[in-house]
Structures are given as C-alpha cells and as structure tokens.
VEXSE-84856 format. One record per residue (C-alpha): residue number from 1; x, y, z. Coordinates in pm, whole numbers, plus 50000, padded with zeros to 5 digits. Layout:
VEXSE-84856
<r num="NUM" c1="X" c2="Y" c3="Z"/>
...
end
This chain:
VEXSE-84856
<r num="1" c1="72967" c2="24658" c3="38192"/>
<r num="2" c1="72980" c2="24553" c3="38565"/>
<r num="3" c1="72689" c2="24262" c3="38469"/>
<r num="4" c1="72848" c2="24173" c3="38158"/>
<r num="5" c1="73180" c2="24116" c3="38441"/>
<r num="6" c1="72954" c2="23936" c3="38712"/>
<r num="7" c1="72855" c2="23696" c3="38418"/>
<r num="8" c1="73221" c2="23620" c3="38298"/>
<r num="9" c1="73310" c2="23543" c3="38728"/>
<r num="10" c1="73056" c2="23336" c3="38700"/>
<r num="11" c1="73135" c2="23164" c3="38465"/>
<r num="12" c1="73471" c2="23110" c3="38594"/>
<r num="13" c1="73345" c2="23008" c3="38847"/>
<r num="14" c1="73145" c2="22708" c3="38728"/>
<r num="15" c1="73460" c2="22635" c3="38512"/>
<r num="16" c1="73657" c2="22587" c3="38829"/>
<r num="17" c1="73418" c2="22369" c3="38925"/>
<r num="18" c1="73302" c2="22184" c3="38652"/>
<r num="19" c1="73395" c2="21788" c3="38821"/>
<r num="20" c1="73160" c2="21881" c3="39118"/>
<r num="21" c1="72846" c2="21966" c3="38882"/>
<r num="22" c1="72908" c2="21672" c3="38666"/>
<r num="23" c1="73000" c2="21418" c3="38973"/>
<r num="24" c1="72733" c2="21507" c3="39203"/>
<r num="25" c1="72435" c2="21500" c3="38949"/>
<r num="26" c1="72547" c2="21179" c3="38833"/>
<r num="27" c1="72588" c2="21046" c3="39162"/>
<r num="28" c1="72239" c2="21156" c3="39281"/>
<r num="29" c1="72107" c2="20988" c3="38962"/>
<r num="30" c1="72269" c2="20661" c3="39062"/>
<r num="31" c1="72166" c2="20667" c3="39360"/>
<r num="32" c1="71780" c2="20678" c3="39290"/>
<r num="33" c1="71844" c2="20447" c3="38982"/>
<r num="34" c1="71943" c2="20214" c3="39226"/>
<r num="35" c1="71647" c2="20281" c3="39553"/>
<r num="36" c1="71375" c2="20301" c3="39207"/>
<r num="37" c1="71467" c2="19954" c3="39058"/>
<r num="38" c1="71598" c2="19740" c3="39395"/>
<r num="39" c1="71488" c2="19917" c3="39671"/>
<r num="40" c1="71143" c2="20014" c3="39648"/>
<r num="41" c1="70836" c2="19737" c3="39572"/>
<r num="42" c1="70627" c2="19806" c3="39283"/>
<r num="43" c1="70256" c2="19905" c3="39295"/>
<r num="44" c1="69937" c2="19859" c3="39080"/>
<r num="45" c1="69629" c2="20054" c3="39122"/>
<r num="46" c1="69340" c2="19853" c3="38970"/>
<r num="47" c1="68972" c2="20005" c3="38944"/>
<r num="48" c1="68613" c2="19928" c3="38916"/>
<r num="49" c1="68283" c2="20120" c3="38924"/>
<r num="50" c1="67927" c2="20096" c3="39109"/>
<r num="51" c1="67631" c2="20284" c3="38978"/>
<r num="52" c1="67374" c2="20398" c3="39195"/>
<r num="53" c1="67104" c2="20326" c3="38966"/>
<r num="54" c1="66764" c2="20531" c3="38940"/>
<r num="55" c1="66402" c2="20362" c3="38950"/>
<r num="56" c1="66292" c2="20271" c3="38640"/>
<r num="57" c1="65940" c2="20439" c3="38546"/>
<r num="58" c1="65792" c2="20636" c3="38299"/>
<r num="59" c1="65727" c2="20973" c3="38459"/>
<r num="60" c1="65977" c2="21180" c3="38370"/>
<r num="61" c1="65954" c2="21420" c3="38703"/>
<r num="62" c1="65989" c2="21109" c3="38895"/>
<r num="63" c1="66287" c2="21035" c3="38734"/>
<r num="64" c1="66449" c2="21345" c3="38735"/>
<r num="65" c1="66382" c2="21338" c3="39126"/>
<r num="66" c1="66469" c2="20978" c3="39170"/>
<r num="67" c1="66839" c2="21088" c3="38980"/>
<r num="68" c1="66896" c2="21379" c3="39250"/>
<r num="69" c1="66805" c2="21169" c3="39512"/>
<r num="70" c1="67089" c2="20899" c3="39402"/>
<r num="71" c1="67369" c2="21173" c3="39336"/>
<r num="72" c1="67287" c2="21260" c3="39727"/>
<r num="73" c1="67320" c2="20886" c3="39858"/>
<r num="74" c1="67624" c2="20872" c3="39703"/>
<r num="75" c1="67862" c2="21035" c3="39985"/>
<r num="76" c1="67640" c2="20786" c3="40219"/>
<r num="77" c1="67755" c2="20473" c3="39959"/>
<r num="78" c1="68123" c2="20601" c3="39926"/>
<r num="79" c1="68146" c2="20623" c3="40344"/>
<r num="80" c1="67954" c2="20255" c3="40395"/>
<r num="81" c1="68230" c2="20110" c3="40129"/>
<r num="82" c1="68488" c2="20177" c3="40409"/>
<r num="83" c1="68292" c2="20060" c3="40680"/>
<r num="84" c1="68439" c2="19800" c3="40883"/>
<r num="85" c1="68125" c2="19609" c3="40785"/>
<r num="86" c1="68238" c2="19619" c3="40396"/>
<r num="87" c1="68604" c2="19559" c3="40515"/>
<r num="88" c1="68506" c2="19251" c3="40750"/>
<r num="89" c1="68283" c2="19123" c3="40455"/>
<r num="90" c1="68565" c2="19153" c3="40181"/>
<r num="91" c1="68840" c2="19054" c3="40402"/>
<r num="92" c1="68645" c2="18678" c3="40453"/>
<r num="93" c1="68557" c2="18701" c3="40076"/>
<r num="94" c1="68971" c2="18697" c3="40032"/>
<r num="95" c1="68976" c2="18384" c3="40287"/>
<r num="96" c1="69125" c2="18657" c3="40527"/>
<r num="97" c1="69430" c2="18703" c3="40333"/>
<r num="98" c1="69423" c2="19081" c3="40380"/>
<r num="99" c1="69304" c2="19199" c3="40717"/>
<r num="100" c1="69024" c2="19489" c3="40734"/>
<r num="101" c1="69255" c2="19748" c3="40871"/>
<r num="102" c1="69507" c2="19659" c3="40540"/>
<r num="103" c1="69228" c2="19700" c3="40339"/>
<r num="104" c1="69140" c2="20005" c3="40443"/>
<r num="105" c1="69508" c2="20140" c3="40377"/>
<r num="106" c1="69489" c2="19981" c3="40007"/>
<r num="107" c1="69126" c2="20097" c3="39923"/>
<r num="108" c1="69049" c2="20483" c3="39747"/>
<r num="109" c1="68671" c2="20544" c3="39658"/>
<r num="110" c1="68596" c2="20884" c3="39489"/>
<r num="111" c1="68344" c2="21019" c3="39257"/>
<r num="112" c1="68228" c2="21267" c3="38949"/>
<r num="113" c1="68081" c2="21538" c3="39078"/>
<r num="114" c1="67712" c2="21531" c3="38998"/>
<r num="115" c1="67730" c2="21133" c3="38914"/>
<r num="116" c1="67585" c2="20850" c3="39054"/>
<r num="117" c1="67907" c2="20655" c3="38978"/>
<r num="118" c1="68094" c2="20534" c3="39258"/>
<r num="119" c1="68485" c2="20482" c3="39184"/>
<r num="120" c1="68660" c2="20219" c3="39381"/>
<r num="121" c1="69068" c2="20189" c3="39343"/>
<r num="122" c1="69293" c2="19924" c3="39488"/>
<r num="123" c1="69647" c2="19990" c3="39514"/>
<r num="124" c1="69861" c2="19673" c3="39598"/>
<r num="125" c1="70223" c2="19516" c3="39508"/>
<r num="126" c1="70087" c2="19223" c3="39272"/>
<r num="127" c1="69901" c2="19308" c3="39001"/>
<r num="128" c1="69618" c2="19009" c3="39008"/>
<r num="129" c1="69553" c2="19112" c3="39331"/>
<r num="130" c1="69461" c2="19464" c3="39296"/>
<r num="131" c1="69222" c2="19365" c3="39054"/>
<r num="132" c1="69110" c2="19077" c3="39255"/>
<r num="133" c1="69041" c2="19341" c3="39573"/>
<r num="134" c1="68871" c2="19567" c3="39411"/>
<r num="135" c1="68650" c2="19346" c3="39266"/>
<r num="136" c1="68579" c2="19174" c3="39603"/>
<r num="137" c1="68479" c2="19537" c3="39703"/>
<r num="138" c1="68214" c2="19557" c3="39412"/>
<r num="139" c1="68067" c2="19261" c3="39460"/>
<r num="140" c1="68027" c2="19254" c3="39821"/>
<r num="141" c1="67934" c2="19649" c3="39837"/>
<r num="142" c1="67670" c2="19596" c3="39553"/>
<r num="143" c1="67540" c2="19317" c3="39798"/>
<r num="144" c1="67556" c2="19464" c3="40146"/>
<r num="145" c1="67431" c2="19812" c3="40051"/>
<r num="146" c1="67077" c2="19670" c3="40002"/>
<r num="147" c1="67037" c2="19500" c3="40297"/>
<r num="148" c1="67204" c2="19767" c3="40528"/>
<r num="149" c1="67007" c2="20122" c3="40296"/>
<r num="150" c1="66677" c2="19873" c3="40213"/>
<r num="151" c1="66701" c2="19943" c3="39863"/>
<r num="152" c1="66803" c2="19767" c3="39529"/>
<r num="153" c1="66960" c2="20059" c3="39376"/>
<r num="154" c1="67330" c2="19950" c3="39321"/>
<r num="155" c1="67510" c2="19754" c3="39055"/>
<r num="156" c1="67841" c2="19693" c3="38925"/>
<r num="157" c1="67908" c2="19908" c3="38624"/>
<r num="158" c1="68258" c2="19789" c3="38554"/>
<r num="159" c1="68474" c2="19523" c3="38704"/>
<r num="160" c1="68864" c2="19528" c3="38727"/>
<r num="161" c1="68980" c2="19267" c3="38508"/>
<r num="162" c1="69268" c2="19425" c3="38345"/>
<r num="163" c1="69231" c2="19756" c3="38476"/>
<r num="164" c1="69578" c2="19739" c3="38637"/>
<r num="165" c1="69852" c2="19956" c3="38625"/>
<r num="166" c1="70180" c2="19993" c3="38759"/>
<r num="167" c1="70158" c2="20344" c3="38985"/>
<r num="168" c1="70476" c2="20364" c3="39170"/>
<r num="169" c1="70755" c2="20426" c3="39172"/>
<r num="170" c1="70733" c2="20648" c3="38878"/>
<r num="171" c1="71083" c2="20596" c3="38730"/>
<r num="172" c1="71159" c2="20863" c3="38539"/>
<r num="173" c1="71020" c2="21142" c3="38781"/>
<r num="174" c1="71287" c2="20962" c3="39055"/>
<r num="175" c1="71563" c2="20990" c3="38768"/>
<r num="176" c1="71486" c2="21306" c3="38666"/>
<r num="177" c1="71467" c2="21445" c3="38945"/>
<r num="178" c1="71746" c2="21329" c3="39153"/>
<r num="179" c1="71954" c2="21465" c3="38882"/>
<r num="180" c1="71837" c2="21825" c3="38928"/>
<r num="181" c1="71877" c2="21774" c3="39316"/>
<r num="182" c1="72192" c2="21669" c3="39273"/>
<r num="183" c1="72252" c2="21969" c3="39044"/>
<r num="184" c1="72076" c2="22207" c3="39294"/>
<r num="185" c1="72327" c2="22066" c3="39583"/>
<r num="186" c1="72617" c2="22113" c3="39344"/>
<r num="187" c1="72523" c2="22508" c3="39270"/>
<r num="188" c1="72473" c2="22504" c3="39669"/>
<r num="189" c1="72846" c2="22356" c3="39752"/>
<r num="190" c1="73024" c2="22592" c3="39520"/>
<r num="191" c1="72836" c2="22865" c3="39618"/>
<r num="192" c1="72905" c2="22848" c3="39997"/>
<r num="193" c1="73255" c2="22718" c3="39895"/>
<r num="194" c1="73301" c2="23053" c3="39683"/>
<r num="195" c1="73169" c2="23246" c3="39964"/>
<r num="196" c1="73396" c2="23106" c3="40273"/>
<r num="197" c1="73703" c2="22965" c3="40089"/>
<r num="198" c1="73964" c2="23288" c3="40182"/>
<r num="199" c1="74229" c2="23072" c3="40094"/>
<r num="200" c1="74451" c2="23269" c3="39799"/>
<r num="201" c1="74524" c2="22986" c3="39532"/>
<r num="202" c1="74687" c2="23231" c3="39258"/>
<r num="203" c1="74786" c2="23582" c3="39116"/>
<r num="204" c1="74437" c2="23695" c3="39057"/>
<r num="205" c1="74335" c2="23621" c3="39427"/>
<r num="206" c1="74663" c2="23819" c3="39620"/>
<r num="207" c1="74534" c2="24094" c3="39348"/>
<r num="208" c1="74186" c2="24108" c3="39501"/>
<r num="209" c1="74193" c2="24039" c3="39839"/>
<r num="210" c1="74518" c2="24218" c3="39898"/>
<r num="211" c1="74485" c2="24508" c3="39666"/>
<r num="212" c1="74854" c2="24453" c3="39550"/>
<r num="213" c1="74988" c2="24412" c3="39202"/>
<r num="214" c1="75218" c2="24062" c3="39158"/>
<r num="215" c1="75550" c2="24128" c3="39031"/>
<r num="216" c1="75623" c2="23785" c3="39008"/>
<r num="217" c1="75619" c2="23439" c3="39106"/>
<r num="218" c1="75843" c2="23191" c3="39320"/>
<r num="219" c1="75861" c2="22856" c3="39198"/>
<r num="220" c1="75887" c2="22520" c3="39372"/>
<r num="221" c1="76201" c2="22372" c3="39367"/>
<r num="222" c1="76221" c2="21995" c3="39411"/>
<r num="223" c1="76514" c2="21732" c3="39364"/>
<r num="224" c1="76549" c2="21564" c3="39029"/>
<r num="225" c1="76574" c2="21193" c3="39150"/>
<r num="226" c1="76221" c2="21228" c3="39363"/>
<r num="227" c1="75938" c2="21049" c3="39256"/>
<r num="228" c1="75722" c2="21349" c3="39141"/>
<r num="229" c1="76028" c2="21485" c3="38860"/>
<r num="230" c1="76000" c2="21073" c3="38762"/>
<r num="231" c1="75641" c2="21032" c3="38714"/>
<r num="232" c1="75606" c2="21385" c3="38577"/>
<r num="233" c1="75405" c2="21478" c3="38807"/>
<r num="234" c1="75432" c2="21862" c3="38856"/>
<r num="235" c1="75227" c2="22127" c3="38754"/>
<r num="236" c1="75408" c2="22452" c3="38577"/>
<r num="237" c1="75508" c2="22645" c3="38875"/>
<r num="238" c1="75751" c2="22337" c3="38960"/>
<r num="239" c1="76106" c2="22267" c3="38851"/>
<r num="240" c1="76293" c2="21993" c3="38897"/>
<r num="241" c1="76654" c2="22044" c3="38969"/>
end
C-alpha cells in the first residue's frame, strides 16, 4: 500500500513538472544539434596495410620458423613507423604540408594478434587526404624498413584509395545522448527542487507540513476595471469584483 502511494507522489510529481522534462531535454538536444553540425570539423579515418612477408622456400620447417620470426618483428615495424625517421620521410613526401609532430598526432598503427599484418590508420578533416597520408606512410615505410632492418621482407598489402570514412562526430550518439543528459538534469532539478522547496503552494501542502485539516479557502479579491479581470487572466481562487 505505502509503495503503491510513493508511486502515485511520484507521479504527481513529474506531472507538476512535466514543462521542465520536456524543455530541458529538448534544449540539450538543440544544443548538440547545433556544436555536431556547425561547431565541430568533421573527420575521416582512412587505412592501409603492410605485410611482413616470410622467405619464400620450400622447407616447410623453415617456413614455419621464418613466419614466427616475422610475427616477432612486427612490434619492432609498428614502433619504426612512428619514428621521426618515417615521419621526416613522409612529411617531405607531402612537400611538408603536414609537419612530423602533426603526423604523429594523425597516425594509429595496430595489429592482429599473431599476424604479420601491420595496420596503419590516418585520421584527418579532408577525406583525400587521409587516404593520401596513409598511403605516403606505406610507401615510404615499405621503403625505409629495408634499408634501416637490412631485409626485404615488407610490402604493401592494401593501399587507401577509398578506404575513407567519416569517424567523428558521430551524430546520433551526440543527439541521443544529449537528450538523456538533458533528461538526467531534469530528474536532478525536480528532485532537489522537491526536496528544498518548503514553500506551501496549496491545501494538500498546509495538510502535510502543518498537520492541520483546511476548513476552507480565502480568495483573492481584485478590482473589476484592472487589467487582469480584462484579459481574463486569473486563475480560480480569484474574483473580480
């Protein structure tokens, strides 16, 4: 009985308050709508791949070795493709359009466990030129790695050309998710304002705080010719006289 009581106040409650948990959701969602699609710049994460490839041969225990011994050199490979070496190398390759240091910030390299695949991922604000970094990044990494390692184990697997796609911002998680903040802040305002709002507004609050029963009511008494009693503008507990 007492829950089934709780619910109903609770319900009253949200009643009550029904503009603030429409009006600040809604606000909130306009408010990201507007920072998603004006205020923050688009990006596009374009990738390619590098294979560590294995010496071709026709003992098949020499193989197997020369494979493990490739999945190990990866970590080395993934660490000398954001080397400043690499990064000075792809930054002239770009006619020094991107500096090494804003390379570095734009550049992800990662790896299947187990693989001799190297991933390398380019996030950037124009589309062609994600695709054209991370390109620059195969081709000079499938270059440099030789001459730095001594070895002629590394090729391009895949290049980047039309590998782009548009990673931020992510428009409906911002949407969707300002409107349940704004809902959240909503439940948080009427809460608190439940909570420290003392202020008696009608029979059923001089009943609880005050433990008294109400009798009756005055009401307001206002002059006939004022503007409220023109406009109409009372609420029941008002007569105009």
């Amino acid at each position: 009985m007492e829950s089934t009581l709780e619910l109903t106040k609770i319900k009253e409650v949200l009643q009550k308050n029904l503009k603030i948990l429409i009006i600040l959701p809604l606000l909130f969602l306009i408010i990201s709508a507007i920072v998603t699609f004006f205020v923050l710049s688009p990006k596009y994460q374009a990738n390619t791949q590098i294979l560590v490839n294995q010496t071709k041969g026709d003992n098949p225990q020499f193989m197997a070795q020369e494979v493990q011994s490739n999945i190990q050199l990866v970590n080395t490979y993934k660490e000398i493709v954001k080397s400043p070496r690499i990064l000075d190398e792809v930054s002239k390759d770009l006619d020094d359009k991107y500096s090494p240091s804003k390379l570095s910030s734009m550049l992800t390299i990662t790896n299947q466990e187990n693989t001799q695949l190297i991933n390398i991922q380019v996030k950037s604000g124009h589309k062609q030129d994600s695709e054209k970094i991370a390109n620059s990044f195969a081709k000079v990494t499938s270059k440099q790695i030789p001459k730095i390692m001594s070895v002629d184990n590394v090729s391009i697997l895949s290049k980047a050309d039309g590998t782009a796609v548009k990673v931020a911002p992510k428009t409906v998680v911002n949407l969707i998710g300002a409107f349940f903040l704004g809902l959240v802040v909503a439940l948080i305002y009427i809460f608190f304002k439940v909570i420290f709002d003392k202020r008696i507004k009608d029979e059923e609050d001089v009943e609880k705080e005050l433990g008294l029963p109400v009798l009756g009511s005055i009401q307001n008494l206002i002059k006939d010719g004022c503007y409220l009693c023109q406009k109409g503008k009372y609420d029941n507990n008002t007569i105009c006289v």
